[in-house]
Each structure stands twice: as C-alpha cells, then as structure tokens.
N, CA and C atoms as an extended XYZ file, in Angstrom:
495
Properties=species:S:1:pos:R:3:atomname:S:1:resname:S:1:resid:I:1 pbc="F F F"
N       -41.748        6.532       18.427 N   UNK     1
C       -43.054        6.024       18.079 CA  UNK     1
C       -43.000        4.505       18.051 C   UNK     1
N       -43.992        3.886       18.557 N   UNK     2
C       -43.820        2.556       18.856 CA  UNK     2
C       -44.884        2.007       17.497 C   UNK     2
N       -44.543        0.969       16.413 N   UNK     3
C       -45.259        0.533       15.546 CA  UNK     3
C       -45.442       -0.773       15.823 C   UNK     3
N       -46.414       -1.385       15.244 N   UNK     4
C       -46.844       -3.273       15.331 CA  UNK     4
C       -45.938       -3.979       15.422 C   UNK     4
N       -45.615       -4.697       15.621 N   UNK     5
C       -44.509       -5.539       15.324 CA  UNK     5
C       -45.285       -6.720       14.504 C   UNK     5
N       -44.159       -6.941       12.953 N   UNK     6
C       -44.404       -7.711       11.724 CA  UNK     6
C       -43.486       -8.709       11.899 C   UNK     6
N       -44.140      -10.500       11.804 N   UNK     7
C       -43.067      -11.223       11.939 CA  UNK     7
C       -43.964      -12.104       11.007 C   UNK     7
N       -42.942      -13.045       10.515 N   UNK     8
C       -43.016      -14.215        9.518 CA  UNK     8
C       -42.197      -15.240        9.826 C   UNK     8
N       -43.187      -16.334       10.035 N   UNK     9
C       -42.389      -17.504       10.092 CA  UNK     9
C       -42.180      -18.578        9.173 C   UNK     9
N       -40.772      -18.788        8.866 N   UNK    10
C       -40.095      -19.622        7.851 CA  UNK    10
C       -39.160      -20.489        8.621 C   UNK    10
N       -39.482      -22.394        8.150 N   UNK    11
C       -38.932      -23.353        8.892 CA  UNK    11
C       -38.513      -23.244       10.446 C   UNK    11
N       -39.370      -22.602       10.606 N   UNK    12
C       -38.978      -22.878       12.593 CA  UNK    12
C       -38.491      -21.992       12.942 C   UNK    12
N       -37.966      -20.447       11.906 N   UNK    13
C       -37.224      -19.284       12.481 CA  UNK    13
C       -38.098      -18.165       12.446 C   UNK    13
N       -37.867      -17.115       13.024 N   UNK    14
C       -38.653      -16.108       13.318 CA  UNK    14
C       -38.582      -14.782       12.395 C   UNK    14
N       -39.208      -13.831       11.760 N   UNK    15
C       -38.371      -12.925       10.717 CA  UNK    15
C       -39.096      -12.070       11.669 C   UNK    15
N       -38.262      -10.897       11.971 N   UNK    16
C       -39.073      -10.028       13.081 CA  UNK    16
C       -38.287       -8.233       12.011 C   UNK    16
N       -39.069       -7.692       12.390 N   UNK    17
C       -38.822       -5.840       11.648 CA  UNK    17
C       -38.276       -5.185       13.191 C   UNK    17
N       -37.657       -4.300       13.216 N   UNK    18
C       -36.906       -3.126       13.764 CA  UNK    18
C       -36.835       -1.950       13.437 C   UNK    18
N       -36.642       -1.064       13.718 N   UNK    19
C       -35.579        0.089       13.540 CA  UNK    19
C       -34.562        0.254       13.601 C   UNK    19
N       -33.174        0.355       12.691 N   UNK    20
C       -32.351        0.798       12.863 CA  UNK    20
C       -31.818        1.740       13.736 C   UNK    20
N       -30.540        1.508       14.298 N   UNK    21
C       -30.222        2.614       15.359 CA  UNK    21
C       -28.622        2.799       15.183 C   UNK    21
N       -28.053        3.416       15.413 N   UNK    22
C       -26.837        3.850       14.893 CA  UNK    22
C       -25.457        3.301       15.068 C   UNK    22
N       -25.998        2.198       15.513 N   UNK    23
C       -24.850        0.671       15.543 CA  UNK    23
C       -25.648        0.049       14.402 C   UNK    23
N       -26.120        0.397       13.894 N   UNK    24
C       -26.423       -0.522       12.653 CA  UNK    24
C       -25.503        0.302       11.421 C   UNK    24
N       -25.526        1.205       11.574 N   UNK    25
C       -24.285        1.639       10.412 CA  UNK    25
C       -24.056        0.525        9.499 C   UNK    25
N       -22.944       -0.202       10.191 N   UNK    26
C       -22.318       -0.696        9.156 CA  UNK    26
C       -23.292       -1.729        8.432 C   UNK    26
N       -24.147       -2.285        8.633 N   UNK    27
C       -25.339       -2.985        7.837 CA  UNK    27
C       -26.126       -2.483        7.116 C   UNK    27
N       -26.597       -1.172        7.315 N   UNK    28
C       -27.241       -0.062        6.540 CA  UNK    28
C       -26.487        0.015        5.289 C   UNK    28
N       -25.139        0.146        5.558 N   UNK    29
C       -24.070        0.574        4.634 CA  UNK    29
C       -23.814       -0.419        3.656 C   UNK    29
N       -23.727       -1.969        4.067 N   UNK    30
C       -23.009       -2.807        3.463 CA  UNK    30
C       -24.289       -3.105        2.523 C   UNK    30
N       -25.606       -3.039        3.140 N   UNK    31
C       -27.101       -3.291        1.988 CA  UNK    31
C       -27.065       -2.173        0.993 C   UNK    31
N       -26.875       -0.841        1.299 N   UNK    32
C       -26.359        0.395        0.414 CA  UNK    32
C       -25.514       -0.464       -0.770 C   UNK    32
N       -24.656       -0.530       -0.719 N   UNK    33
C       -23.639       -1.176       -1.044 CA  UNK    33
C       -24.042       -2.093       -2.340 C   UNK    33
N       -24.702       -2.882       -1.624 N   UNK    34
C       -25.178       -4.727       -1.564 CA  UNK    34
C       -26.223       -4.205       -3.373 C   UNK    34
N       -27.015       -3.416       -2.477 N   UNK    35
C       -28.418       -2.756       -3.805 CA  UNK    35
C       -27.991       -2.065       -4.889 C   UNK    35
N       -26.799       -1.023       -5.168 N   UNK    36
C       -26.778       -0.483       -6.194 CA  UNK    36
C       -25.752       -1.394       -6.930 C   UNK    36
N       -24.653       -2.690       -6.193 N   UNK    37
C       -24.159       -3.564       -6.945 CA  UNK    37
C       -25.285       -4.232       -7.838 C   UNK    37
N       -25.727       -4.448       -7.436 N   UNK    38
C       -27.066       -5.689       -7.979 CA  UNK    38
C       -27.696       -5.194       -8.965 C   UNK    38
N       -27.325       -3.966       -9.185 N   UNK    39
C       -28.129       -2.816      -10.116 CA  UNK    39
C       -27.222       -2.673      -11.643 C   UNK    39
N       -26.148       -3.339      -11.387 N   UNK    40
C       -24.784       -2.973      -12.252 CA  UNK    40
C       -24.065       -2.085      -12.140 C   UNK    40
N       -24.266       -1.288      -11.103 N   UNK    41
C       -23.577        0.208      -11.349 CA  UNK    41
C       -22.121       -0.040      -11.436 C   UNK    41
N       -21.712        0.732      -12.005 N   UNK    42
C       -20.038        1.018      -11.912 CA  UNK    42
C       -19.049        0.678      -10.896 C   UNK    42
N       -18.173        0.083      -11.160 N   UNK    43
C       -17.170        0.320       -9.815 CA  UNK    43
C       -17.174        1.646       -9.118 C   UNK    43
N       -16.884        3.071       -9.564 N   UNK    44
C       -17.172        3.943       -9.506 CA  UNK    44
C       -17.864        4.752       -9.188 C   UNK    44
N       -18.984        4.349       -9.353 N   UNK    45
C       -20.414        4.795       -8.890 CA  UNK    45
C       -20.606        3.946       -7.920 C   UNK    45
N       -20.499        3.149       -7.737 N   UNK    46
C       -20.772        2.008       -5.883 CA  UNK    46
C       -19.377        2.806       -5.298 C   UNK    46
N       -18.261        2.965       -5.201 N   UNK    47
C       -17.541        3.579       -3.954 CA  UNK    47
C       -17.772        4.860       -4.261 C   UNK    47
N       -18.666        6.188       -5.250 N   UNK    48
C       -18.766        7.444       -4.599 CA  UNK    48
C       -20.071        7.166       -3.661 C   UNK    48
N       -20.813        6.371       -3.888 N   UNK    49
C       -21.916        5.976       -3.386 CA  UNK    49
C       -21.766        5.419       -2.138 C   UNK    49
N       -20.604        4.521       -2.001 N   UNK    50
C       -20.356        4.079       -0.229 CA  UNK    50
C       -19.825        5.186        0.323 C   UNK    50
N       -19.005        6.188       -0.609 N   UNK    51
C       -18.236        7.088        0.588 CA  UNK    51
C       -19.573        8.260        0.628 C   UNK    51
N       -20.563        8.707        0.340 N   UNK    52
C       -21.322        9.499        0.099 CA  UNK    52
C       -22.503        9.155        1.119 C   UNK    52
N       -22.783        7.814        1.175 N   UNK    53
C       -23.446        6.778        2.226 CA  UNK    53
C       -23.044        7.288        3.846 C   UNK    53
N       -21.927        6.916        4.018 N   UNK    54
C       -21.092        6.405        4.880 CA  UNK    54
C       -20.689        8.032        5.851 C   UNK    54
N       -20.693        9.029        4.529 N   UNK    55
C       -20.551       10.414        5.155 CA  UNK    55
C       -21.894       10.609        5.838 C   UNK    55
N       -22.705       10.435        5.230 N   UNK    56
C       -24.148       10.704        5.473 CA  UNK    56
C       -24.850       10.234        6.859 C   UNK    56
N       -24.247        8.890        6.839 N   UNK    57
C       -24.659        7.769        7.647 CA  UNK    57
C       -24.042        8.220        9.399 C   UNK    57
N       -23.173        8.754        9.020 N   UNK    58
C       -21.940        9.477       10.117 CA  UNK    58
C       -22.537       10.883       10.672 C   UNK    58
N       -23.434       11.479       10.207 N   UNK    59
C       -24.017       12.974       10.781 CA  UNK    59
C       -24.990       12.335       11.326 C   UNK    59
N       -25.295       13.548       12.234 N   UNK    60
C       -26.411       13.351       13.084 CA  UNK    60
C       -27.403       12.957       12.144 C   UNK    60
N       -28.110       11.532       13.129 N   UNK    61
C       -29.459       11.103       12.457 CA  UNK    61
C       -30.651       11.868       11.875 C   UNK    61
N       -30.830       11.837       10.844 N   UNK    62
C       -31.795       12.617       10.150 CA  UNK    62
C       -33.317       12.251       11.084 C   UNK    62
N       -33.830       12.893       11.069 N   UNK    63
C       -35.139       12.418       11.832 CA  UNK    63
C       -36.246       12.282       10.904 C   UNK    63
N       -36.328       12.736        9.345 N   UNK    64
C       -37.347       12.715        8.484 CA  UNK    64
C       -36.846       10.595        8.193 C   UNK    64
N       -35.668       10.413        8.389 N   UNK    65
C       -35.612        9.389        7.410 CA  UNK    65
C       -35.426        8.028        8.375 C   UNK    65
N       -35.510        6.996        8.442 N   UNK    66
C       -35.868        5.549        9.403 CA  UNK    66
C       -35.716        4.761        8.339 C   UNK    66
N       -34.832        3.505        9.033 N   UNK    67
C       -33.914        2.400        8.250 CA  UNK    67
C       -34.643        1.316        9.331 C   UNK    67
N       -35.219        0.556        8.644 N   UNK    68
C       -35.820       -0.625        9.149 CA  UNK    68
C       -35.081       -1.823        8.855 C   UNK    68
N       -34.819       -3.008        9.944 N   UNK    69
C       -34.223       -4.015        9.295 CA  UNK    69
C       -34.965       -5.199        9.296 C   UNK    69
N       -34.817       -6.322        8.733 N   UNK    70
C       -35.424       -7.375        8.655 CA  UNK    70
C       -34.402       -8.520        9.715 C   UNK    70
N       -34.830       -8.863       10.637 N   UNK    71
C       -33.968       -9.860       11.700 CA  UNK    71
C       -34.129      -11.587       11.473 C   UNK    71
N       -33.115      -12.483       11.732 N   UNK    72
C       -33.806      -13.513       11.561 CA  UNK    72
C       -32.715      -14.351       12.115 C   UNK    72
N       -32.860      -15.246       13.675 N   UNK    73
C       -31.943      -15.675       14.120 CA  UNK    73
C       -30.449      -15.100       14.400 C   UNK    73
N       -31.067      -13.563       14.975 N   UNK    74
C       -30.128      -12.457       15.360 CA  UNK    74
C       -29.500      -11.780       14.215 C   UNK    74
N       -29.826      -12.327       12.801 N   UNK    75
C       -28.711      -11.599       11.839 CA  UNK    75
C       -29.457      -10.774       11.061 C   UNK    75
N       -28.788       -9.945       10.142 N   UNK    76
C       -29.967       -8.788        9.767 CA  UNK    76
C       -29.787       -9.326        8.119 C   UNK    76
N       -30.783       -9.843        7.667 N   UNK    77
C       -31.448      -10.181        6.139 CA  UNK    77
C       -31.806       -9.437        5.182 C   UNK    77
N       -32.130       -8.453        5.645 N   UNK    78
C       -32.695       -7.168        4.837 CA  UNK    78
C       -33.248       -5.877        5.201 C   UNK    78
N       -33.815       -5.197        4.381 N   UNK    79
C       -33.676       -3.911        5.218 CA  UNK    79
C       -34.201       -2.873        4.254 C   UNK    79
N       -34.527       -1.676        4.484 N   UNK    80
C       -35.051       -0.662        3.366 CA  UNK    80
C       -35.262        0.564        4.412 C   UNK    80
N       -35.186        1.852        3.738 N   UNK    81
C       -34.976        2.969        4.363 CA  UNK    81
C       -36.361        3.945        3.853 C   UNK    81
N       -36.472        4.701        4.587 N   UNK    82
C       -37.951        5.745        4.089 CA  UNK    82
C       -37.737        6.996        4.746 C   UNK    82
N       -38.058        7.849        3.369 N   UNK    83
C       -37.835        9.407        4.259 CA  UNK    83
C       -39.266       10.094        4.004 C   UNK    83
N       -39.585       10.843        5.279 N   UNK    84
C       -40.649       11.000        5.205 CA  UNK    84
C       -40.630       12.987        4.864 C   UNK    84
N       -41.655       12.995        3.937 N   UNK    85
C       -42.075       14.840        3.819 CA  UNK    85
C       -43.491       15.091        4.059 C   UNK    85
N       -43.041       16.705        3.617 N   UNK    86
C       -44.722       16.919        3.082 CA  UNK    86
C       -44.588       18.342        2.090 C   UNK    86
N       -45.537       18.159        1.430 N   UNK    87
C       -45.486       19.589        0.321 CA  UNK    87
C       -47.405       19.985        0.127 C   UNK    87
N       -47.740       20.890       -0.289 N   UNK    88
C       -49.419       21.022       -0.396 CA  UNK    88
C       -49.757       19.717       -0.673 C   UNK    88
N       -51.076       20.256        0.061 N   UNK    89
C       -51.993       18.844       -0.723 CA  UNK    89
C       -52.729       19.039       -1.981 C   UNK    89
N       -53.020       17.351       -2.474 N   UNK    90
C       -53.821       17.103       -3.703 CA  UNK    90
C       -55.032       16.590       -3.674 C   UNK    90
N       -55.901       16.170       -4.596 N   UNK    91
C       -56.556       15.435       -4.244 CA  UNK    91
C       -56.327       13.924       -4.025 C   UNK    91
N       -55.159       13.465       -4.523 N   UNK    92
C       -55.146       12.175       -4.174 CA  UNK    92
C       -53.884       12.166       -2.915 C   UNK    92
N       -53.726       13.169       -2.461 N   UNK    93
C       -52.566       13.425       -1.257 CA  UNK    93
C       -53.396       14.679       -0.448 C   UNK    93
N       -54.454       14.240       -0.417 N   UNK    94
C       -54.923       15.244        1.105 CA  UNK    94
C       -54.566       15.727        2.023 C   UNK    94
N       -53.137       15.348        2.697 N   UNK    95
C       -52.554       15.363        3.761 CA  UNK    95
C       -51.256       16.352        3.267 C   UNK    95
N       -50.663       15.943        2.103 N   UNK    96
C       -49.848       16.560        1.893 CA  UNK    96
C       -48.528       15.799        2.588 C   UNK    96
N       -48.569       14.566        3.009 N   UNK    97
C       -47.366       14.162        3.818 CA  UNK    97
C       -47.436       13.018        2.657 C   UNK    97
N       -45.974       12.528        2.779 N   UNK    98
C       -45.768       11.436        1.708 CA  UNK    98
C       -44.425       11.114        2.461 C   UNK    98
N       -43.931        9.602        1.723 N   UNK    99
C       -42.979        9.027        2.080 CA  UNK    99
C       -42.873        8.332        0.995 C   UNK    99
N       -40.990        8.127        0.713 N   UNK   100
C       -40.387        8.169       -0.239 CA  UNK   100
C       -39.464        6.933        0.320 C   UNK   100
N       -39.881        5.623       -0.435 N   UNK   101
C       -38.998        4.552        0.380 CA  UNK   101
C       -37.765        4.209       -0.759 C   UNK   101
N       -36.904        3.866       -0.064 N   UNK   102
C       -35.896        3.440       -0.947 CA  UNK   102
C       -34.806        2.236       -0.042 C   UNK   102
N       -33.984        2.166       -0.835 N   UNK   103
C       -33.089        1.468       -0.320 CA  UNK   103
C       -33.060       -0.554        0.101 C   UNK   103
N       -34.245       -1.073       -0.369 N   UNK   104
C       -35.046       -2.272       -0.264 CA  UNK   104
C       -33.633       -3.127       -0.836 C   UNK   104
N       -33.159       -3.986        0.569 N   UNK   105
C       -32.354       -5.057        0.336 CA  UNK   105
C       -32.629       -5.780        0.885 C   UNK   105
N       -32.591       -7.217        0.032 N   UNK   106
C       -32.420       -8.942        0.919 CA  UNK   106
C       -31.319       -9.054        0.293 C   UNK   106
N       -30.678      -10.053        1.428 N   UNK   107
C       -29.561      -10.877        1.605 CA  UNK   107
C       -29.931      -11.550        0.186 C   UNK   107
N       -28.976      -11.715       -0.721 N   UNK   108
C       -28.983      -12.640       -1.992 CA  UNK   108
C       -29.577      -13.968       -1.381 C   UNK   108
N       -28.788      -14.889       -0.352 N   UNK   109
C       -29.257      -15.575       -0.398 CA  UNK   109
C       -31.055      -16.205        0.531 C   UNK   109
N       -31.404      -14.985        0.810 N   UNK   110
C       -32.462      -15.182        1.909 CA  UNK   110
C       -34.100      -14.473        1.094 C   UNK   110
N       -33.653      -14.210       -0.667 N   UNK   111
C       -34.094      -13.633       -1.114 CA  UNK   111
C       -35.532      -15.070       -1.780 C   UNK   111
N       -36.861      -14.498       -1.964 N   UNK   112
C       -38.014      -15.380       -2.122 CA  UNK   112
C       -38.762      -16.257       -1.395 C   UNK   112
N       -38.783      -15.146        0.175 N   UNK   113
C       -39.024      -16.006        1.187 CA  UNK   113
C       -39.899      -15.007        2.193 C   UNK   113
N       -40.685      -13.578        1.286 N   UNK   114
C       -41.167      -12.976        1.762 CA  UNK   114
C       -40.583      -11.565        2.808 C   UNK   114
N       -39.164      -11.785        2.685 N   UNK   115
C       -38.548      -10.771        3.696 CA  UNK   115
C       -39.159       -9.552        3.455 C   UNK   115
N       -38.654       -8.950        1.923 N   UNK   116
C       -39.545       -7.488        0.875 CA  UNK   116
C       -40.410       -7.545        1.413 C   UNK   116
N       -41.576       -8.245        1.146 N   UNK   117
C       -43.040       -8.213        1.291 CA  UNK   117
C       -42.993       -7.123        2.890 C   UNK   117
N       -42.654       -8.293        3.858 N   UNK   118
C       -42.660       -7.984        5.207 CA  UNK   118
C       -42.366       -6.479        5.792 C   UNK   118
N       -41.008       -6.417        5.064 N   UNK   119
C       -40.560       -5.277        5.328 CA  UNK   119
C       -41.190       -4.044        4.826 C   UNK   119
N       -41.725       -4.059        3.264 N   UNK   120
C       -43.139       -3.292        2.519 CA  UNK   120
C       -44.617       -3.180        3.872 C   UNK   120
N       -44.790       -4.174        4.236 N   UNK   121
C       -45.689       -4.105        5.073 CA  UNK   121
C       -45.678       -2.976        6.298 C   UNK   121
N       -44.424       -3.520        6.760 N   UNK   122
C       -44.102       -2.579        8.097 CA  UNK   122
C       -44.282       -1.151        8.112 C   UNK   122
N       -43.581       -0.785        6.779 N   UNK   123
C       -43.368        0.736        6.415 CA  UNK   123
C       -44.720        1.206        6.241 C   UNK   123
N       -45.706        0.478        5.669 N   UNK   124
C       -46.830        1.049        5.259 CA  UNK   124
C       -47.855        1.431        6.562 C   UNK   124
N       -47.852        0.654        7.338 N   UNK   125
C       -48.523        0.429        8.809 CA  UNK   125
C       -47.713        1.654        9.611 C   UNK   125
N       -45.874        1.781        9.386 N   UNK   126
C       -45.894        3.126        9.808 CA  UNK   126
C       -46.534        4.570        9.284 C   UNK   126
N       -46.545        4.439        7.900 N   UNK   127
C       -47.055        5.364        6.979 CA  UNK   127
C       -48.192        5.809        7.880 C   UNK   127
N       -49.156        4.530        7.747 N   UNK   128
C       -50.527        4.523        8.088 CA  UNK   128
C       -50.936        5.545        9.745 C   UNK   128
N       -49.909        5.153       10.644 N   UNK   129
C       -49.465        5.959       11.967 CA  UNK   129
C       -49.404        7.317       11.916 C   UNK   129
N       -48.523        7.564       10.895 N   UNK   130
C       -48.162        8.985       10.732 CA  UNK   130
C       -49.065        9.819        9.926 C   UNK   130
N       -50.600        9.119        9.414 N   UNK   131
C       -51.131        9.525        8.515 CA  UNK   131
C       -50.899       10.170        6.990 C   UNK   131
N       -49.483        9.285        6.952 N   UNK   132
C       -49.257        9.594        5.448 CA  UNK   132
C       -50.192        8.815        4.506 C   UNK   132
N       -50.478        9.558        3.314 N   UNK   133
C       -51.043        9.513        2.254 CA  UNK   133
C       -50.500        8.582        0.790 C   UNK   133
N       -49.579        9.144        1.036 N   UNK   134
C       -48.828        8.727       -0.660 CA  UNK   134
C       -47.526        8.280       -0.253 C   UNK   134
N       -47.127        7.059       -0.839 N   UNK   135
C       -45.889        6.232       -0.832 CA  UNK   135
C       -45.116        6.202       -2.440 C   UNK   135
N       -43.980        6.783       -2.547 N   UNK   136
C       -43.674        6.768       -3.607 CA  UNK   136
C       -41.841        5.851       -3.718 C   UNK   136
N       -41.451        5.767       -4.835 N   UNK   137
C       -40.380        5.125       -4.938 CA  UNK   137
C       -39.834        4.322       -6.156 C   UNK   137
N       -38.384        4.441       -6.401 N   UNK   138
C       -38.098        3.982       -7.598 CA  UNK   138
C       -37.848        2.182       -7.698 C   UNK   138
N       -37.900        2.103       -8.908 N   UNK   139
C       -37.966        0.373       -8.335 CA  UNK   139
C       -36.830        0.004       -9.483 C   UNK   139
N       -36.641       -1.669       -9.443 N   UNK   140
C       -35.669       -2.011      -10.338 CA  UNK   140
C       -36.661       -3.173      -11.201 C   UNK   140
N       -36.382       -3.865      -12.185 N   UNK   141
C       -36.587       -5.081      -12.496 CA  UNK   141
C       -36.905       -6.351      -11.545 C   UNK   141
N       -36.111       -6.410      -11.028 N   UNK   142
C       -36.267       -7.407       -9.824 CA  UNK   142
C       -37.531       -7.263       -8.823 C   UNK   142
N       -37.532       -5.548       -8.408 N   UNK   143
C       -38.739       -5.442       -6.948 CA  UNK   143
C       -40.000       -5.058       -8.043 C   UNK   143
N       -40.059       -4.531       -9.004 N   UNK   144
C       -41.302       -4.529       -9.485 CA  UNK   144
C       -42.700       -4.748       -9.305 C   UNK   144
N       -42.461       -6.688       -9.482 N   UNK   145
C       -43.051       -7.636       -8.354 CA  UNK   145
C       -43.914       -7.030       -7.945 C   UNK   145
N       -42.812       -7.039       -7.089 N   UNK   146
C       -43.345       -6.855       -5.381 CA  UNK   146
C       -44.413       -5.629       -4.992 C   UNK   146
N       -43.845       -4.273       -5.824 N   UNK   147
C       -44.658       -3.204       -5.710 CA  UNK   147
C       -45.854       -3.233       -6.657 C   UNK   147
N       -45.981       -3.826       -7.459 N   UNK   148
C       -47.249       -3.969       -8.295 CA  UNK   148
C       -48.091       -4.921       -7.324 C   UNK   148
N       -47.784       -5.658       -6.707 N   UNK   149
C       -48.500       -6.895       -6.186 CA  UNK   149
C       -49.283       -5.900       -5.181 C   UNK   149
N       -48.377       -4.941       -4.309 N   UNK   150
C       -49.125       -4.793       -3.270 CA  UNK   150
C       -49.588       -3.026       -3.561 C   UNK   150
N       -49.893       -2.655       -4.650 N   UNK   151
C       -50.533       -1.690       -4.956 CA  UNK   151
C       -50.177       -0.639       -6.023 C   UNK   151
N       -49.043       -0.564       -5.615 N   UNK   152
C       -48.186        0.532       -6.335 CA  UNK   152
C       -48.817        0.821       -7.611 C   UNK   152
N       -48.574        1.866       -8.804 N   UNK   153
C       -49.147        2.401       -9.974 CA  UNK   153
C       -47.746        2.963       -9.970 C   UNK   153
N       -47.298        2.571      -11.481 N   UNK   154
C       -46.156        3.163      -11.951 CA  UNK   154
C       -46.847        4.581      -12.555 C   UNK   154
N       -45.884        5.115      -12.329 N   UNK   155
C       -46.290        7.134      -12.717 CA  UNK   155
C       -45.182        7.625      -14.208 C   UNK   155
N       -45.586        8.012      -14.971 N   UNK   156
C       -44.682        8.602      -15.627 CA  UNK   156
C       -44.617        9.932      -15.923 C   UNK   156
N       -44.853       10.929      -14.978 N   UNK   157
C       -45.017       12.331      -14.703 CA  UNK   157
C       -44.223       13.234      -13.782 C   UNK   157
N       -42.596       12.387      -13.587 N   UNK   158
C       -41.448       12.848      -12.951 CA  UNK   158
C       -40.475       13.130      -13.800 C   UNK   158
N       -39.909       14.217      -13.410 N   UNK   159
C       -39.147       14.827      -13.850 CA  UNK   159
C       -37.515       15.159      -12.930 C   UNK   159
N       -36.672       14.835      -13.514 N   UNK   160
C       -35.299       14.507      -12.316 CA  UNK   160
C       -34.464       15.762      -13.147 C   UNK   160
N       -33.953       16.258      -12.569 N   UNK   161
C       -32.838       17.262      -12.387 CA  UNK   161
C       -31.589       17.139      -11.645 C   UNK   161
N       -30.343       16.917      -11.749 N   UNK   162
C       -29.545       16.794      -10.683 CA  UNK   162
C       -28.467       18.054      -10.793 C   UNK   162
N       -28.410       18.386       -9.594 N   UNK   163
C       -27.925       19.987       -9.930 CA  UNK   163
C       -26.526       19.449       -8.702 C   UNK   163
N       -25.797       20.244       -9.494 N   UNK   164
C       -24.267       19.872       -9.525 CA  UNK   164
C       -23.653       21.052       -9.002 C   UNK   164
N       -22.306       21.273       -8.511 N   UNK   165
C       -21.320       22.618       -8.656 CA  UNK   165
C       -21.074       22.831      -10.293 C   UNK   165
C-alpha cells in the first residue's frame, strides 16, 4: 500500500517517513532497546526484552504489524511500530478495525524537533487508508505531550492480564 509521503524540514535537512523492511532489523531493535531503557526498566527486563524482540523480529514478517522510520540525512532518528486488528464494532468504533501503536522512539539527541509528531502523523493518514477507526496505545511521561496535543483521551477502562506457563 502506497501512503503520502510526510516530510519536515529542519535547518536545511529533510525528515522524510518510510516503512521498515527487514534490513532494518537491527534499528527496529536497537530503538526497542533505546525505549524501554528510557523507561527505567531493569537490566533484566531490557535483555529478556531484546532477546524476545530480536526472536520476534527474526520470523516471518507479521503482516498485521508495520515499523515506520523517521529518516534524516540517510540515518534513521526515530521510529514507532503499529499493529493493526479488528474485533465487533461500537459505537465509537464502527468499523471494528483499530490500531494499536507502540514502540515511539527518537534518537535522544534529535529529540524536540517534531520527529514524534511526524511520525504520529504518518500512522494516522495510514490508519485513515485502511479505514481504521480507533487508535489506541500506552504512553510514558515523556510522549504524553504529544498524544494529548494531537487528540488522544486517556481511558481508564483496561484491564491487563498476562498469562504465563
């Protein structure tokens, strides 16, 4: 599927969106990585999380899920991943299709310069393609921001289970 192409220009360079493709691995991986450090997690919890990544990242490409990157003078800045479903519809999900973004990294240092925004944009315009309805996703302190700015409504009507051996 061919989407808009989203670019932003900062001091004379170009910020252009993509799709990931499976030479991006290891950048997918290292922002994986990059995001749940930044989060505090554990030593522990960041390498079951890279090797859990990295297994994942290694099977055939999921086709519900698309890793977008943020480009800028050939190098990749940032990046965020979205998996797309569907379950009945609601009334505020008519369609019943939704997408579940996660994974939202900038480069520490390339960070307050609109990359997020951009990359938020892109996904939504794909959303918009695929006629999805509802965009959902967990956020941190830091992206908050960003998702309040451009619409989002925090929900407190989830319920998490993690089912184990």
């Amino acid at each position: 599927m061919q989407t808009k192409a989203f670019a932003l220009r900062r001091s004379m360079s170009m910020i252009h969106i993509r799709e990931a493709t499976i030479e991006d691995i290891p950048v997918i991986l290292h922002h994986r990585v990059g995001m749940v450090t930044s989060m505090g997690w554990s030593d522990e919890q960041i390498a079951a999380t890279r090797e859990a990544t990295l297994k994942f990242l290694q099977e055939p490409w999921n086709p519900n899920i698309s890793c977008y990157l943020a480009i800028e003078d050939s190098k990749v800045i940032g990046s965020c991943a979205v998996s797309f479903g569907i379950a009945f519809p609601t009334y505020n999900n008519p369609s019943g299709r939704y997408a579940y973004l996660f994974n939202m990294f900038v480069e520490p240092r390339r960070r307050g310069r609109g990359v997020a925004r951009l990359l938020l944009t892109h996904i939504t315009q794909v959303c918009r393609e695929k006629g999805i309805d509802k965009m959902t996703l967990h956020d941190t302190k830091m992206s908050r921001g960003l998702y309040e700015r451009d619409g989002f409504v925090k929900s407190e009507n989830y319920f998490i289970k993690i089912i184990t051996d």
